[in-house]
HTML snippet that shows the backbone in 3Dmol.js (N, CA, C, O; Angstrom):
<script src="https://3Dmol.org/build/3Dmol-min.js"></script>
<div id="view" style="width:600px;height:400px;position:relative"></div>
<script>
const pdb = `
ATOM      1  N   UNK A   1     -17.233  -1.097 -15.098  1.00  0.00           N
ATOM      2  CA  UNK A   1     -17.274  -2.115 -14.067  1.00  0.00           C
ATOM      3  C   UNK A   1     -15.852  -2.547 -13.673  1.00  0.00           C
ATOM      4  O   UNK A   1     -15.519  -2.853 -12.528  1.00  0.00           O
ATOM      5  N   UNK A   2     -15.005  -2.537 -14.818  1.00  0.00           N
ATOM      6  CA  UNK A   2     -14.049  -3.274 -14.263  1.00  0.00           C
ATOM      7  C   UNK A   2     -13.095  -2.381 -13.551  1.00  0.00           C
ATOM      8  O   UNK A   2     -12.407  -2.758 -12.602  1.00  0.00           O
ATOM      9  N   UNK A   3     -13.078  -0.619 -14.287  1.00  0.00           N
ATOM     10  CA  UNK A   3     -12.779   0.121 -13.844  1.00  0.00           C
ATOM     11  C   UNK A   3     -13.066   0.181 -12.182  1.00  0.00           C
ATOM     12  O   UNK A   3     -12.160   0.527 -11.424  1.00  0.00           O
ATOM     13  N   UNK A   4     -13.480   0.068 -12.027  1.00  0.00           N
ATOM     14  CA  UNK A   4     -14.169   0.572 -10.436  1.00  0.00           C
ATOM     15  C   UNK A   4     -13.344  -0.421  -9.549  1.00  0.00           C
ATOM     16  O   UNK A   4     -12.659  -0.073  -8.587  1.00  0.00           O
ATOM     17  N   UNK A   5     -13.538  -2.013 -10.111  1.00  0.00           N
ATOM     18  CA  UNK A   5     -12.408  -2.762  -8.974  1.00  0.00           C
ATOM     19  C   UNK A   5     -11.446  -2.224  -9.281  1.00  0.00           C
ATOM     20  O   UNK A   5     -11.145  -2.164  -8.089  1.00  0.00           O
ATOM     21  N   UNK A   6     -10.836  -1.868  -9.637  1.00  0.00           N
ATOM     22  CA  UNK A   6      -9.090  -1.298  -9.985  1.00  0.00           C
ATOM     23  C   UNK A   6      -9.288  -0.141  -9.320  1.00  0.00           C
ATOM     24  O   UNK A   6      -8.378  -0.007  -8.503  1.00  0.00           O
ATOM     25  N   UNK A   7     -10.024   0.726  -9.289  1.00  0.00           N
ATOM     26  CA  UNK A   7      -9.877   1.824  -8.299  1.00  0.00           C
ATOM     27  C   UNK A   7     -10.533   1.421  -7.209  1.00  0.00           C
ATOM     28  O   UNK A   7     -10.992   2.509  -6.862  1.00  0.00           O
ATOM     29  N   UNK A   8     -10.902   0.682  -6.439  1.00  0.00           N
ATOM     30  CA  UNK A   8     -11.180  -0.048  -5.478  1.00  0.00           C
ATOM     31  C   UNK A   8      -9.714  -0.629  -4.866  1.00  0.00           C
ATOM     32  O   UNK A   8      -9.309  -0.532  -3.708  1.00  0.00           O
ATOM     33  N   UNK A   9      -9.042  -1.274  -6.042  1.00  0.00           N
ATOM     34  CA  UNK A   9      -7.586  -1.875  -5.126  1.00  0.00           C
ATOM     35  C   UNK A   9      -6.563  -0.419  -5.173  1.00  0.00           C
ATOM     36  O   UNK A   9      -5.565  -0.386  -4.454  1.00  0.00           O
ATOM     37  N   UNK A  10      -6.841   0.518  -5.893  1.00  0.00           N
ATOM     38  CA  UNK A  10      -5.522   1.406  -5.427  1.00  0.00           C
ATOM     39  C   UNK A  10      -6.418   2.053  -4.573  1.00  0.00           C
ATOM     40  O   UNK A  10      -5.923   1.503  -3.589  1.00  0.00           O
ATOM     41  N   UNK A  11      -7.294   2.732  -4.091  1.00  0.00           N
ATOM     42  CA  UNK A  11      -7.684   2.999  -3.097  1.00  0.00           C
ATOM     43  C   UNK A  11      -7.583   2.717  -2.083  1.00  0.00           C
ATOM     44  O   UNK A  11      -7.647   3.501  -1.137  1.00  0.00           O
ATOM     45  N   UNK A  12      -7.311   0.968  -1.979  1.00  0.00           N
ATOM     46  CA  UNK A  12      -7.032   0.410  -0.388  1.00  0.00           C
ATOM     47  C   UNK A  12      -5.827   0.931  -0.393  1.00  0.00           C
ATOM     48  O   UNK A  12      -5.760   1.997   0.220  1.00  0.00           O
ATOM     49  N   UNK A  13      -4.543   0.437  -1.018  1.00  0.00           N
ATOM     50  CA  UNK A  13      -2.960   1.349  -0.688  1.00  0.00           C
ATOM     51  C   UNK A  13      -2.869   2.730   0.228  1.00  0.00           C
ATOM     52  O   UNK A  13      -2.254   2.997   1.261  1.00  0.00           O
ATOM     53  N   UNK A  14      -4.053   3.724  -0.899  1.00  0.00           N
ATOM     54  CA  UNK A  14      -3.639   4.930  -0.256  1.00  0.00           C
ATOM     55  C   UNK A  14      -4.290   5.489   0.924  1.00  0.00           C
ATOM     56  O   UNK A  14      -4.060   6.603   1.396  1.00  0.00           O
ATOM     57  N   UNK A  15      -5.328   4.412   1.471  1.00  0.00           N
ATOM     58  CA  UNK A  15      -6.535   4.537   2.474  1.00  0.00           C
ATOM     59  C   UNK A  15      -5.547   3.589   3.994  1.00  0.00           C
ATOM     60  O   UNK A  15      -5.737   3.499   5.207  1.00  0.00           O
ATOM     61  N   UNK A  16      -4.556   3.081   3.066  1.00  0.00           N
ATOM     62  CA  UNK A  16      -3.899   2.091   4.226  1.00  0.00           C
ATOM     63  C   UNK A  16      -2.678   2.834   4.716  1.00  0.00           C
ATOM     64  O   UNK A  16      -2.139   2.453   5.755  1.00  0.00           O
ATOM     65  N   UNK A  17      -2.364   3.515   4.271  1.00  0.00           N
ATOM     66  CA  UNK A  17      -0.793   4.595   4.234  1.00  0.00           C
ATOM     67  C   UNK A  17      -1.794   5.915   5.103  1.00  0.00           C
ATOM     68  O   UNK A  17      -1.293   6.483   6.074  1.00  0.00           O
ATOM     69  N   UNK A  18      -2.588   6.121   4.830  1.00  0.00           N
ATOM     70  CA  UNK A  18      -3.532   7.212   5.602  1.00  0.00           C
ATOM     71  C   UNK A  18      -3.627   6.665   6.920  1.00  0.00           C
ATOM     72  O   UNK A  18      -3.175   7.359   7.830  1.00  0.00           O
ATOM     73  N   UNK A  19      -4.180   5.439   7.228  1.00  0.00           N
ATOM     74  CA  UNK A  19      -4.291   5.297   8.512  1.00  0.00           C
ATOM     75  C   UNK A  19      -3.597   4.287   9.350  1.00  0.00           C
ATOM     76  O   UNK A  19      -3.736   4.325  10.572  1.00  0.00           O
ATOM     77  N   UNK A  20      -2.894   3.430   8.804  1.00  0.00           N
ATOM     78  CA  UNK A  20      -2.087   2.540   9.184  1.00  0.00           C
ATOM     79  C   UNK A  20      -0.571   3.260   9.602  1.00  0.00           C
ATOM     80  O   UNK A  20       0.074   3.365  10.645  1.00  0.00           O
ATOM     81  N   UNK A  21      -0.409   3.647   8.326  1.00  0.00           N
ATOM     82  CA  UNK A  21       0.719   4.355   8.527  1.00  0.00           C
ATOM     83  C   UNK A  21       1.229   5.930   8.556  1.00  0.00           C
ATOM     84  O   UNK A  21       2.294   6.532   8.427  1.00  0.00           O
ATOM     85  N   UNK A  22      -0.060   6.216   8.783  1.00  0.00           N
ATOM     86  CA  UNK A  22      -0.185   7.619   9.141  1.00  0.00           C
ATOM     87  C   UNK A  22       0.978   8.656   8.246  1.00  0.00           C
ATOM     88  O   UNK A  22       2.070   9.164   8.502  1.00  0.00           O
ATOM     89  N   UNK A  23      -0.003   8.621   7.023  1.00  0.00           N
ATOM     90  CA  UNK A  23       0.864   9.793   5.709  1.00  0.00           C
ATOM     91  C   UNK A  23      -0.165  10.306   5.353  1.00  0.00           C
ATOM     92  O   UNK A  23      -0.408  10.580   4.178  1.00  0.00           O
ATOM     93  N   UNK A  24      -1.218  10.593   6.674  1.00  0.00           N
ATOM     94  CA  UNK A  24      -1.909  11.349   6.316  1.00  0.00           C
ATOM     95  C   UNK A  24      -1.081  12.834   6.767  1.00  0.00           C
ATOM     96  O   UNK A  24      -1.152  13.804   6.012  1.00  0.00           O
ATOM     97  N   UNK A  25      -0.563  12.881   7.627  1.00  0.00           N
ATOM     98  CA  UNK A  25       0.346  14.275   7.594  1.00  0.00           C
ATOM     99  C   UNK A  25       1.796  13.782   8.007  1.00  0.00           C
ATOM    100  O   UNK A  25       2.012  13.451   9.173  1.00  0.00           O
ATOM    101  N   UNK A  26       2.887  13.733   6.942  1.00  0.00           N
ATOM    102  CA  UNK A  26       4.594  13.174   7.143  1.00  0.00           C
ATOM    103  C   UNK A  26       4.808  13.977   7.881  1.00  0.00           C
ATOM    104  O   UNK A  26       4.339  15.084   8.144  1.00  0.00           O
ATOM    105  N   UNK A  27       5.888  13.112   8.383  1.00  0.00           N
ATOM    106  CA  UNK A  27       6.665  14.192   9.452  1.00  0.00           C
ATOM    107  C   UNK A  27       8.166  14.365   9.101  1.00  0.00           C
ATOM    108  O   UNK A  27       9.103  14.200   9.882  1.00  0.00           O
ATOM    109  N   UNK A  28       8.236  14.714   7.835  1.00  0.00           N
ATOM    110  CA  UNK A  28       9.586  14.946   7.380  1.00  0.00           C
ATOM    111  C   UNK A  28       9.374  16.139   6.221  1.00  0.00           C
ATOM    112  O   UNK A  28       8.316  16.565   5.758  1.00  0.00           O
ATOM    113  N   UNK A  29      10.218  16.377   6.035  1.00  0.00           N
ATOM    114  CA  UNK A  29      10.318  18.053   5.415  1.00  0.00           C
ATOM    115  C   UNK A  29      11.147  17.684   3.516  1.00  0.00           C
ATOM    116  O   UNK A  29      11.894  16.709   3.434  1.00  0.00           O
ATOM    117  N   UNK A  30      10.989  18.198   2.746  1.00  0.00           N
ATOM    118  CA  UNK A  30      11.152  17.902   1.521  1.00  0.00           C
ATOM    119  C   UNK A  30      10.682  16.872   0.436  1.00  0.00           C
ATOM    120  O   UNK A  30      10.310  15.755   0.797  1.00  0.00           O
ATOM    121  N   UNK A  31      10.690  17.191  -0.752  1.00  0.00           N
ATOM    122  CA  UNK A  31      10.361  16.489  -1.405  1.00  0.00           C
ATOM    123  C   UNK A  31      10.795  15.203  -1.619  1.00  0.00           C
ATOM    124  O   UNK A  31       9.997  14.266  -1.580  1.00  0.00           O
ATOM    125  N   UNK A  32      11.867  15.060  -1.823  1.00  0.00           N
ATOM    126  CA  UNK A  32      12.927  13.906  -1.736  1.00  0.00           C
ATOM    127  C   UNK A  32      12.471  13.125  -0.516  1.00  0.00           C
ATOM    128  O   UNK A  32      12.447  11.894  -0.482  1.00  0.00           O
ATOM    129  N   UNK A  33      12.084  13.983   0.562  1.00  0.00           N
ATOM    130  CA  UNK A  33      12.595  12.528   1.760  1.00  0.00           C
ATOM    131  C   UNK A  33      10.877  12.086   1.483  1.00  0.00           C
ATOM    132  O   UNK A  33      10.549  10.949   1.144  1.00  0.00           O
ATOM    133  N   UNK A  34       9.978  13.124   1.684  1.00  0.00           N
ATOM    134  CA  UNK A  34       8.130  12.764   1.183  1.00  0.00           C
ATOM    135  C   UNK A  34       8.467  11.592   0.563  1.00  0.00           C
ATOM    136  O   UNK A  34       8.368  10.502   1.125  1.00  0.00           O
ATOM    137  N   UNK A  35       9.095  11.832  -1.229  1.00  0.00           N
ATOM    138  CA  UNK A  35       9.129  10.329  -2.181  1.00  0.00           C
ATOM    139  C   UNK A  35       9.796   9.361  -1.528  1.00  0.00           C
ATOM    140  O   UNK A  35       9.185   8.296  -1.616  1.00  0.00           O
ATOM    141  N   UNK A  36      10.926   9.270  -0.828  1.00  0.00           N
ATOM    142  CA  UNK A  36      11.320   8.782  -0.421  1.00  0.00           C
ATOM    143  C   UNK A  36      10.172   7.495   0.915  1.00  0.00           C
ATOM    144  O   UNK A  36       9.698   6.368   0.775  1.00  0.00           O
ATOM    145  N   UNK A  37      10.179   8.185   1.696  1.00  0.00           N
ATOM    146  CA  UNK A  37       8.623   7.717   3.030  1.00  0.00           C
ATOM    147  C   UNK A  37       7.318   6.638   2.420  1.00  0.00           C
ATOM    148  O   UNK A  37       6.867   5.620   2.945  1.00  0.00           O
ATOM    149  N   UNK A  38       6.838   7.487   0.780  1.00  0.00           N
ATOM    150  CA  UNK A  38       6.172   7.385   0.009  1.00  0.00           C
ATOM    151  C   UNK A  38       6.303   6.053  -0.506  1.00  0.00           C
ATOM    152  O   UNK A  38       5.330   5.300  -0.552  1.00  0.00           O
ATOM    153  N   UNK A  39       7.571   5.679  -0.940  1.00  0.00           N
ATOM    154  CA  UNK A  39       8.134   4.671  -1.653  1.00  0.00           C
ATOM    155  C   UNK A  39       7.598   3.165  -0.984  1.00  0.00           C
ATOM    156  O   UNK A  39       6.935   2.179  -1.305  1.00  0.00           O
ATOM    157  N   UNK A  40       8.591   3.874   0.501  1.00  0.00           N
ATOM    158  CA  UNK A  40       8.792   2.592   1.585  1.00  0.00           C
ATOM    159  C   UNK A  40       7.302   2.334   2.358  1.00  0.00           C
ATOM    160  O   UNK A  40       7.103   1.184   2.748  1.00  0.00           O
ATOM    161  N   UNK A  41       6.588   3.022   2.520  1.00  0.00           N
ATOM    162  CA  UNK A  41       5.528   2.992   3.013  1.00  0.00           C
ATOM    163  C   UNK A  41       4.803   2.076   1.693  1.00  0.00           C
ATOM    164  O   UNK A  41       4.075   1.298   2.309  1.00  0.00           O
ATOM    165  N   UNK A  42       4.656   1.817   0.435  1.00  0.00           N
ATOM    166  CA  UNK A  42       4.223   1.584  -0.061  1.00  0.00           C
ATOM    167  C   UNK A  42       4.505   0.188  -0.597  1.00  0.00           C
ATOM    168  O   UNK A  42       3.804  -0.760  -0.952  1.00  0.00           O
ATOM    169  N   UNK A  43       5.682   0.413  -0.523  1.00  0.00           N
ATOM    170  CA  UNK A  43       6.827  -0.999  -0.229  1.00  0.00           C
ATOM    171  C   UNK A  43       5.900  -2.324   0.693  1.00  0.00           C
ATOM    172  O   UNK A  43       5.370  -3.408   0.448  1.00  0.00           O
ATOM    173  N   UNK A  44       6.115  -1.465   1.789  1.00  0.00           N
ATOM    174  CA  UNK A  44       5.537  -2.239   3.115  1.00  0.00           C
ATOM    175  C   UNK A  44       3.996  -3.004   2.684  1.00  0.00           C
ATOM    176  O   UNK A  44       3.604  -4.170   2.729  1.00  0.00           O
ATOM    177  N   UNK A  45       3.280  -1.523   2.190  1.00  0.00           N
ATOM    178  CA  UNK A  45       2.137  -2.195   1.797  1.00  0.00           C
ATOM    179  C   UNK A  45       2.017  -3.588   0.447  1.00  0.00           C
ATOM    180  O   UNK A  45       1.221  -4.524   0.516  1.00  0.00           O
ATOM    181  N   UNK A  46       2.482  -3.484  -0.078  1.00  0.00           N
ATOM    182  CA  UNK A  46       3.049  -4.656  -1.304  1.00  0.00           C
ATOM    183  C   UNK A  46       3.111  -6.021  -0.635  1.00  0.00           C
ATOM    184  O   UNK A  46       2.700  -7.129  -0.977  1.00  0.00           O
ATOM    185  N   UNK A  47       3.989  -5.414   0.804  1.00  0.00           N
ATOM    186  CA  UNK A  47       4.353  -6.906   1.035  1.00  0.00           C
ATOM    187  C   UNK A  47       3.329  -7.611   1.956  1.00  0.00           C
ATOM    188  O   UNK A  47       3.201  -8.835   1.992  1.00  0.00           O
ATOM    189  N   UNK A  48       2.459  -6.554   2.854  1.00  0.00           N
ATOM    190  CA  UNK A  48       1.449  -7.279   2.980  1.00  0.00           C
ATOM    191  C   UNK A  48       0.345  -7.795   2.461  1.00  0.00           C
ATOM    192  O   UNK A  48      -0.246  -8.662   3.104  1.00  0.00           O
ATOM    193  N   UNK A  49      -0.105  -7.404   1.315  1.00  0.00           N
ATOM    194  CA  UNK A  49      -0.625  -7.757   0.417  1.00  0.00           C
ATOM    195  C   UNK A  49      -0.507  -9.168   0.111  1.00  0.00           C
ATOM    196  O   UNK A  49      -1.266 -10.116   0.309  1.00  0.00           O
ATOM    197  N   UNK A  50       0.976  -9.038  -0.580  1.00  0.00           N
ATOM    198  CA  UNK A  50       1.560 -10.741  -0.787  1.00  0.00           C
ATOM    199  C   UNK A  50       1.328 -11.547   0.023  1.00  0.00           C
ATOM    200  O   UNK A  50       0.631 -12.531  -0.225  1.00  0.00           O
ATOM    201  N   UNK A  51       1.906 -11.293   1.275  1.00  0.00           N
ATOM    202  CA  UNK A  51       1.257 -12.378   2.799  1.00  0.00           C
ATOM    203  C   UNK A  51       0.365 -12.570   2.607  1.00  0.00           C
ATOM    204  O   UNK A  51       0.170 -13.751   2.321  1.00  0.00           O
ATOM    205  N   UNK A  52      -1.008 -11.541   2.593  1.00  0.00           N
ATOM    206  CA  UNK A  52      -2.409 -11.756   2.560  1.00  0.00           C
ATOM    207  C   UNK A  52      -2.847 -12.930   1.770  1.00  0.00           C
ATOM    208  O   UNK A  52      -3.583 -13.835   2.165  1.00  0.00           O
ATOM    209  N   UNK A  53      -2.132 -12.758   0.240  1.00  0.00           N
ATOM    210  CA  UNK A  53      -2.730 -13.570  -1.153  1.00  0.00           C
ATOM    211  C   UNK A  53      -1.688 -14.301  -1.010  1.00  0.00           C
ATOM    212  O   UNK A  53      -1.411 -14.530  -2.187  1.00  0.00           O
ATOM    213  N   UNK A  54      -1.055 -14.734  -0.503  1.00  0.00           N
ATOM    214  CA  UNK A  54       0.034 -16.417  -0.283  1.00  0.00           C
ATOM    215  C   UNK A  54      -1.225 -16.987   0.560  1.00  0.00           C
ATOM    216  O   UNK A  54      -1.970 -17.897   0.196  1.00  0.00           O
ATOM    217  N   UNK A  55      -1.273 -16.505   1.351  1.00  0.00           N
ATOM    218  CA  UNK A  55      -2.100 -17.450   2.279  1.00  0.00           C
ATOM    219  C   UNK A  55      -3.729 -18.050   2.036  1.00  0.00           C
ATOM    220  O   UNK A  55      -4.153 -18.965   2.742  1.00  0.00           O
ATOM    221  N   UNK A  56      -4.495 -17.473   1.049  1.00  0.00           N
ATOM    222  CA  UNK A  56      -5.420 -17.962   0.386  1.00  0.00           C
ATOM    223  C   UNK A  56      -5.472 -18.550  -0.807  1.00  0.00           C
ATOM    224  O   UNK A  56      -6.312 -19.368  -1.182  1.00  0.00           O
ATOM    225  N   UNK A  57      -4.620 -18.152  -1.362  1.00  0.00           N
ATOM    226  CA  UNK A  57      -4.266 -19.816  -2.804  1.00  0.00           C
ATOM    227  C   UNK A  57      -3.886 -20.814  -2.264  1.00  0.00           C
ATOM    228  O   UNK A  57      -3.424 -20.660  -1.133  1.00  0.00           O
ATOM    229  N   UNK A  58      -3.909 -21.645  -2.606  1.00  0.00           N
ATOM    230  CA  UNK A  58      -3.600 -23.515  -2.553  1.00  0.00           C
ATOM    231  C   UNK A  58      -2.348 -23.202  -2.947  1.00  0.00           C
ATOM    232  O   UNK A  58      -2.162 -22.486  -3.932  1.00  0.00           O
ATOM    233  N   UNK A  59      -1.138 -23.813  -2.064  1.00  0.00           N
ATOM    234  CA  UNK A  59      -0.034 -24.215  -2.671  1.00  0.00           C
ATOM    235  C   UNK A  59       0.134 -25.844  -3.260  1.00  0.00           C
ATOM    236  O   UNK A  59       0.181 -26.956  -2.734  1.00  0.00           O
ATOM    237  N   UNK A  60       0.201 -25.222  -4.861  1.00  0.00           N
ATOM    238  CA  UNK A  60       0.813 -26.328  -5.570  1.00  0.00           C
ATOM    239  C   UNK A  60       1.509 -27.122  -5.308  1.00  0.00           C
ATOM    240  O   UNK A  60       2.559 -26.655  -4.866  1.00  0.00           O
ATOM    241  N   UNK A  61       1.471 -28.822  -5.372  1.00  0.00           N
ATOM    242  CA  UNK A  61       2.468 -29.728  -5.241  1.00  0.00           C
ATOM    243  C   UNK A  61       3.367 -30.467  -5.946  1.00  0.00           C
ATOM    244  O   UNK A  61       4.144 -31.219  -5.359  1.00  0.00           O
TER     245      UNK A  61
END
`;
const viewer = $3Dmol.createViewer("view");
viewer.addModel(pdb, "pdb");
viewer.setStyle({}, {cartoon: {color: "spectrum"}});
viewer.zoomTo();
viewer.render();
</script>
C-alpha cells in the first residue's frame, strides 16, 4: 500500500517531464548533455512541486 503512493509520486515527475516538458524525445545528442537536460528538467519539476505544497499548508505564526 504504501509502496504504490511512492510510485504514484515518482511517476508524476517522469509523466510531467514526458509531457510538460517534452523528454519524451531530447533534442540534444550525448549522454552528458541527456543527464545534464535530465537534471534541470527535474530541477524545475521540484520547484513546482514546492509552490504547489507552500500554498496548501497554513503558514505558521
Amino acid at each position: 500500500m504504501l509502496s504504490q503512493k511512492k510510485r504514484k509520486l515518482i511517476e508524476q515527475g517522469f509523466g510531467w517531464t514526458k509531457v510538460v516538458r517534452r523528454m519524451r524525445q531530447v533534442m540534444v545528442r550525448g549522454l552528458k548533455r541527456v543527464d545534464h537536460l535530465f537534471v534541470l528538467t527535474m530541477a524545475a519539476y521540484n520547484l513546482t512541486r514546492m509552490r504547489s505544497l507552500g500554498q496548501i499548508r497554513p503558514k505558521a505564526a
